[in-house]
MARMARDREN-849593 format. One line per field, with one value per residue: x, y, z of N, C-alpha, C in turn; residue number from 1; chain. Coordinates in steps of 0.001 Angstrom, whole numbers, always signed. Example, Ala and Ser with C-alpha at 12.3 -4.5 7.8 and 13.67 -1.06 7.14 Angstrom:
REM MARMARDREN-849593
n_u <- (+13190  +12850)
n_v <- (-5690  -2250)
n_w <- (+7800  +7080)
ca_u <- (+12300  +13670)
ca_v <- (-4500  -1060)
ca_w <- (+7800  +7140)
c_u <- (+13200  +12900)
c_v <- (-3300  +30)
c_w <- (+7800  +7870)
i <- (1  2)
ch <- (A  A)
//
This chain:
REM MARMARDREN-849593
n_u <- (+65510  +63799  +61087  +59995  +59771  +61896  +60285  +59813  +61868  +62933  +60218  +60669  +60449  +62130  +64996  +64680  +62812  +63820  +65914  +64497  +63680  +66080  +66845  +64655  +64951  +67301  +68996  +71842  +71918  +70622  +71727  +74303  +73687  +73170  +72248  +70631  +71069  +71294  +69671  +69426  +68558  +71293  +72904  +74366  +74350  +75354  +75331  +77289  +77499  +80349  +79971  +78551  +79799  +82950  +86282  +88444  +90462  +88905  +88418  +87096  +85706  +87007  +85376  +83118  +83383  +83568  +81318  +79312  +80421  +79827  +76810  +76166  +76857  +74875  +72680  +72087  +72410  +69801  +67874  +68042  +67675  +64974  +63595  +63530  +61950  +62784  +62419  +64830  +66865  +69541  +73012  +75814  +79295  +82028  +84628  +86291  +88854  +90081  +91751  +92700  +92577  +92371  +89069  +87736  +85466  +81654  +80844  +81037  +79564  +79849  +78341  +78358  +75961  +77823  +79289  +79264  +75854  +74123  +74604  +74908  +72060  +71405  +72066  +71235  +68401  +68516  +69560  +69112  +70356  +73178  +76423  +77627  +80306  +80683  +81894  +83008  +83483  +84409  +84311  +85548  +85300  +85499  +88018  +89264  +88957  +88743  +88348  +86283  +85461  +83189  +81843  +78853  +76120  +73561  +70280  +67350)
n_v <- (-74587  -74416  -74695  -77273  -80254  -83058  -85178  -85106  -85117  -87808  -89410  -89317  -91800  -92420  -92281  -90759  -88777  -87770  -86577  -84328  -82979  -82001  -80786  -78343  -77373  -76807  -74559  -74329  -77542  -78519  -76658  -77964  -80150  -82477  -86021  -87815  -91500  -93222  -94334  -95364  -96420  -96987  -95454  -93308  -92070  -89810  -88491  -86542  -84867  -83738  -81518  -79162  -78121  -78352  -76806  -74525  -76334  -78489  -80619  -81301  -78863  -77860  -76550  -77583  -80716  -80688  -79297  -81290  -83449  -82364  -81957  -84511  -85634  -84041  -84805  -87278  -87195  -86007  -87071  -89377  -88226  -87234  -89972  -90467  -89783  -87095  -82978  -81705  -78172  -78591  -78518  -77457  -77526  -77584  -78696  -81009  -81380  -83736  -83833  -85892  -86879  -86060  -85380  -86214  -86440  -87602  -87696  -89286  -89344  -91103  -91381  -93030  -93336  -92720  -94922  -93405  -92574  -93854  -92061  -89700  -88989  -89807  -87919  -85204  -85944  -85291  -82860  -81137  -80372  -81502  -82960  -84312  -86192  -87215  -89410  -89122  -90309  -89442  -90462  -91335  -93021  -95598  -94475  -93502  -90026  -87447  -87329  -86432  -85066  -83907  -82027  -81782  -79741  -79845  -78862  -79071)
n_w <- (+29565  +31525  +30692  +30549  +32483  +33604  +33166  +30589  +28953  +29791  +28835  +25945  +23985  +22290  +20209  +18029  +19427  +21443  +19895  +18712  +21045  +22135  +19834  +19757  +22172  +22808  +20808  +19651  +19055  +17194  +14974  +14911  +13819  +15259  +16031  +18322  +18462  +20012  +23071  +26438  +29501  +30680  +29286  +26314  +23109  +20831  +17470  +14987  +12033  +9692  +8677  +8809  +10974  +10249  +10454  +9241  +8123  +7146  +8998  +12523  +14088  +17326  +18916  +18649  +18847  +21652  +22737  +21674  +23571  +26044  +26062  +25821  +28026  +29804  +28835  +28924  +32127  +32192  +31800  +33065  +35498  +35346  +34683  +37311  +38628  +39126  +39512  +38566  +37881  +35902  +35026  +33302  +34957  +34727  +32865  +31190  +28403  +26429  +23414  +21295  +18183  +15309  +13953  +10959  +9735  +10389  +13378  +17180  +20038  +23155  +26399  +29653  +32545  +35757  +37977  +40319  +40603  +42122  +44685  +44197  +43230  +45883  +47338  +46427  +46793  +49697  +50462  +48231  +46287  +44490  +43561  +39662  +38326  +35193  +32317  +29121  +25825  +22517  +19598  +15902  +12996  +14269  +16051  +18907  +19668  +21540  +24745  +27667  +30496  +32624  +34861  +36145  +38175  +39913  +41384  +43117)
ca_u <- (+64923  +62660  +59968  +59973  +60415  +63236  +59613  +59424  +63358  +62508  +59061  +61024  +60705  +62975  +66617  +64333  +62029  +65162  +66526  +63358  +63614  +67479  +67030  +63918  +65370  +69197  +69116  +73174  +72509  +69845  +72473  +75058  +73260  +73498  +71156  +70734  +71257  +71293  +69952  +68702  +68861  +72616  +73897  +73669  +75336  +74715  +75607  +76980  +78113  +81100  +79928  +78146  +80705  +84009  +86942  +88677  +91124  +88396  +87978  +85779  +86340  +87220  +84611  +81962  +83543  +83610  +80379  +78942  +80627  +78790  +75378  +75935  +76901  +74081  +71305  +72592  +72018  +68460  +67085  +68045  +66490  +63414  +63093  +63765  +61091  +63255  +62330  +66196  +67818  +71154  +73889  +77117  +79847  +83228  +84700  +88154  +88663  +91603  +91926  +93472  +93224  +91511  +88241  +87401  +84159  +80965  +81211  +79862  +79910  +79321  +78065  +77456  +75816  +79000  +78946  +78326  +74787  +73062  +75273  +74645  +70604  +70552  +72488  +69864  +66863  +68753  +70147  +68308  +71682  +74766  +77547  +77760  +81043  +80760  +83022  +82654  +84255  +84151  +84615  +85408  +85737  +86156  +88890  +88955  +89234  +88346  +88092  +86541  +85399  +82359  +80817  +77511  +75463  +71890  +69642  +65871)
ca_v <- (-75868  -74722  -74705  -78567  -81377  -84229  -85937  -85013  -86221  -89141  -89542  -89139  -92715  -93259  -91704  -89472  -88225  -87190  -85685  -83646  -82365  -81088  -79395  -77544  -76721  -76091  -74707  -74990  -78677  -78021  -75766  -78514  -81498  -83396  -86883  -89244  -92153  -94904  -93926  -96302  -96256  -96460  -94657  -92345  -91890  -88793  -88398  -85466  -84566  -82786  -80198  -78158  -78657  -78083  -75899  -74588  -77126  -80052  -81593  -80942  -77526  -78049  -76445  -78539  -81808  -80120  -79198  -82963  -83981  -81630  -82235  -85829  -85950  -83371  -85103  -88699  -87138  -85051  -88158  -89895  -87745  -87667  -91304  -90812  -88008  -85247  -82145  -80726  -77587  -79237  -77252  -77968  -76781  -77772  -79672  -80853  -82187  -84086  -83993  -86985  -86881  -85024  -85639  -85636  -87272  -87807  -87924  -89621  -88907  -92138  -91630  -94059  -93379  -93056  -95540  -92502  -92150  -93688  -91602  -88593  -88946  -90108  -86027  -84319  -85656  -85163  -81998  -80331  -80244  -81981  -82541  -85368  -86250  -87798  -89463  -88698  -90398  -89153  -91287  -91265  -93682  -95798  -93871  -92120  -88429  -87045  -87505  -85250  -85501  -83522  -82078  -81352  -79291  -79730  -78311  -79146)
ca_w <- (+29827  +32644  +30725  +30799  +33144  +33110  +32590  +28880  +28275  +30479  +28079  +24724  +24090  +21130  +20248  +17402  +20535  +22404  +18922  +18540  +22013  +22715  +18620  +19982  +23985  +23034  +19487  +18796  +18304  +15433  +13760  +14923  +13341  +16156  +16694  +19075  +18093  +21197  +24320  +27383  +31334  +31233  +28049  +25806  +21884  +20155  +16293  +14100  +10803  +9684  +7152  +10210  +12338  +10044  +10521  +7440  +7976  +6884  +10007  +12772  +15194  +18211  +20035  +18502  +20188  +23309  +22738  +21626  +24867  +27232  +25377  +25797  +29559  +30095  +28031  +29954  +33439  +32561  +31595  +33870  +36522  +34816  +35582  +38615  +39220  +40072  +38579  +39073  +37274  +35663  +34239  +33562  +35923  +34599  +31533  +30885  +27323  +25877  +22209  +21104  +17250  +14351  +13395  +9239  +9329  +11027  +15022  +18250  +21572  +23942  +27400  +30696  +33719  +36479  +39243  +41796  +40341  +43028  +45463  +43163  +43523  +47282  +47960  +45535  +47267  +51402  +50255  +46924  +45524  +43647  +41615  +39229  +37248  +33299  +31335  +27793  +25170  +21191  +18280  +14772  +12380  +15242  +16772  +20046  +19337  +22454  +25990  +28579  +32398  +32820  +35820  +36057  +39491  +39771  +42378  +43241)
c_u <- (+63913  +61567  +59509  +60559  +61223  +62107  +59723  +60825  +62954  +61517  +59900  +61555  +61558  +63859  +65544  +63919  +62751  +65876  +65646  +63564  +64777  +67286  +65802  +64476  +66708  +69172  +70311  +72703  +71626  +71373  +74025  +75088  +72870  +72074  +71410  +70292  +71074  +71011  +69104  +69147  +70002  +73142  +73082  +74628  +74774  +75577  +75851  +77950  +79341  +81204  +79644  +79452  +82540  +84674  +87831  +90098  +90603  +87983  +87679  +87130  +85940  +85747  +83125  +82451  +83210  +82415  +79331  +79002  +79533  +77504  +75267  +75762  +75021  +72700  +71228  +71550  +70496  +67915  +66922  +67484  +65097  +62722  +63059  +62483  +61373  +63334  +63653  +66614  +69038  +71808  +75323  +77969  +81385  +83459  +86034  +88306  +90117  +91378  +93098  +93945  +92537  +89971  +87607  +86142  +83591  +81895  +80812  +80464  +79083  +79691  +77649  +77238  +77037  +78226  +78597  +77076  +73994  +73366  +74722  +72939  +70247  +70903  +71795  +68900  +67385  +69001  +69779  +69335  +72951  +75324  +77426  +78797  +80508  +81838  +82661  +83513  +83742  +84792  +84502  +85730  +86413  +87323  +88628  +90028  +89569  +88380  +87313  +85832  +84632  +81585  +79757  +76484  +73949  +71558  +68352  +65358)
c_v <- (-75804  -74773  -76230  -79360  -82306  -84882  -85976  -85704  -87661  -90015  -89613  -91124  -93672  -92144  -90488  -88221  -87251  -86019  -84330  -82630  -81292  -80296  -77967  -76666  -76011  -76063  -75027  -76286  -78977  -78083  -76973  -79834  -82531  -84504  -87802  -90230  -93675  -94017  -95060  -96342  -96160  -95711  -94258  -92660  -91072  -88991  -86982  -84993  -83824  -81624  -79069  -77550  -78814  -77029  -75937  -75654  -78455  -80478  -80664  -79844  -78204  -78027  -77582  -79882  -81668  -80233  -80451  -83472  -83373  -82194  -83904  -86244  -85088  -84153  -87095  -88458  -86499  -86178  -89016  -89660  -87314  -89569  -91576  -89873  -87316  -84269  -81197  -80116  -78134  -78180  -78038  -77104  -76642  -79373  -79527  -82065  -82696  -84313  -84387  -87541  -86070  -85867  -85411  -86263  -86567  -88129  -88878  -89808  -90292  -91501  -92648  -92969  -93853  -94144  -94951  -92331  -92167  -92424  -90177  -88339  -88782  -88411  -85379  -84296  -85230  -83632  -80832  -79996  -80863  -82325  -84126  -85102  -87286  -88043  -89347  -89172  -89591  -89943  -90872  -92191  -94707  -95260  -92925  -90928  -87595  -87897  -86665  -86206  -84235  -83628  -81151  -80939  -79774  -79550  -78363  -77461)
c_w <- (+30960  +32506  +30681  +31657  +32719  +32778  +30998  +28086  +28789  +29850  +26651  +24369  +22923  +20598  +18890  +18495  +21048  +21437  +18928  +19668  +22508  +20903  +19215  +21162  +23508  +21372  +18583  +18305  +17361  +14687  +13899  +14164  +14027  +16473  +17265  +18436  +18666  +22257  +25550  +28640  +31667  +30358  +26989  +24377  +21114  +19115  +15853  +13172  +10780  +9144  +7954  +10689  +12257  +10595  +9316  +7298  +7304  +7868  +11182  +13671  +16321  +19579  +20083  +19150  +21301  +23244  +22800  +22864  +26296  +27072  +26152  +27508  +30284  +29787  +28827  +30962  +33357  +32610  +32223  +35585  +36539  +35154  +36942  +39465  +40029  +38772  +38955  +37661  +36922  +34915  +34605  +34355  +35657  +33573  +31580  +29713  +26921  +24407  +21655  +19576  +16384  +13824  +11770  +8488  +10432  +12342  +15744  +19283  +22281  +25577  +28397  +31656  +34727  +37882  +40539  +41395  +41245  +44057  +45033  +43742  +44918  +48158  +47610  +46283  +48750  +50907  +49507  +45998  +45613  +42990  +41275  +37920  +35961  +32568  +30128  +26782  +23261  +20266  +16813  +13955  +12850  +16139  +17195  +19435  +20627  +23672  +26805  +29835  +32316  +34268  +35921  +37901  +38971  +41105  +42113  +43644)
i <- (1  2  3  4  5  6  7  8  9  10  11  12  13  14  15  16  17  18  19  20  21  22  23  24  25  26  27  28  29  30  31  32  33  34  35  36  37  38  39  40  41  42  43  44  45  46  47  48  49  50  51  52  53  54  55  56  57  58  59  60  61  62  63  64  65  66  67  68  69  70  71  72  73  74  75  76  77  78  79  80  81  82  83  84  85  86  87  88  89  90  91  92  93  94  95  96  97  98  99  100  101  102  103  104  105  106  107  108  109  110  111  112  113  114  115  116  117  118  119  120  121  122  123  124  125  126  127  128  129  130  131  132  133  134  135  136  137  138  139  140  141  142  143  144  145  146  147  148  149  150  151  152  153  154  155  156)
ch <- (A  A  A  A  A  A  A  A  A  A  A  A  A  A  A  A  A  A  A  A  A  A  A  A  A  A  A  A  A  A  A  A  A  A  A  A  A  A  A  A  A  A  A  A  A  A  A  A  A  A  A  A  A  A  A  A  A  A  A  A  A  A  A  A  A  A  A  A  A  A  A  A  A  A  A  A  A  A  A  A  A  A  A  A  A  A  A  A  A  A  A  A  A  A  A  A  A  A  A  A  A  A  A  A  A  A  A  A  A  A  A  A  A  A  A  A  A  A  A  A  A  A  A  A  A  A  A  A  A  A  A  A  A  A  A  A  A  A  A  A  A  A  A  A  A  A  A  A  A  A  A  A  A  A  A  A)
//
């Protein structure tokens, strides 16, 4: 991702834009299916199939939730520091997922912006670096699947 600024997520002015951008930067979520779907100053909702994204049980593999979840917390916070015009390295740092039921469909991962955000931003710019937790929920067929708690470093 360093070859682009949080400007260009920050610029992706419609949930295709944004799709367009994480299939080109992070190719798993090409090969994952994965599209955004809702995204705006506080939240995020990424989309994705199950045919990709099965395990030979039918319903979805594990890691791909996990995965959805990260993406989602990750693709939340870039964007959100693209509006903010900070050109910060993000990376995730630590994930803790709860898998709550089976997934046998289509997905979606809902993200907010945490209430430390401002707190989050005002250490980045004093500092050039810090952590920001994510809650992450996953849905299917209305029902929570998933949980995780996502933290994410970034450094100017």
């Amino acid at each position: 991702m360093s070859d682009h600024a949080p400007a260009a997520v920050a610029s992706a002015a419609t949930p295709a834009d944004l799709t367009a951008f994480l299939h080109e930067q992070i190719p798993l979520t090409a090969a994952m299916s994965l599209r955004v779907t809702h995204a705006d100053e506080a939240a995020l909702a990424i989309d994705a199939p199950l045919t990709p994204n099965r395990n030979p049980h039918g319903t979805v593999f594990g890691g791909s939730l996990a995965t959805l979840a990260i993406v989602a917390g990750w693709t939340l916070l870039y964007r959100a520091l693209g509006r903010s015009g900070l050109a910060a390295a993000l990376v995730i740092q630590h994930v803790e997922c709860d898998y709550l039921a089976p997934a046998d469909r289509a997905f979606r991962a809902a993200a907010r912006l945490p209430e430390a955000w401002p707190h989050f931003l005002e250490t980045l710019r004093a500092k050039g670096r810090a952590r920001c937790e994510v809650a992450v929920q996953l849905f299917c067929d209305g029902r929570l699947v998933l949980t995780a708690k996502a933290r994410y470093a970034a450094r100017l």
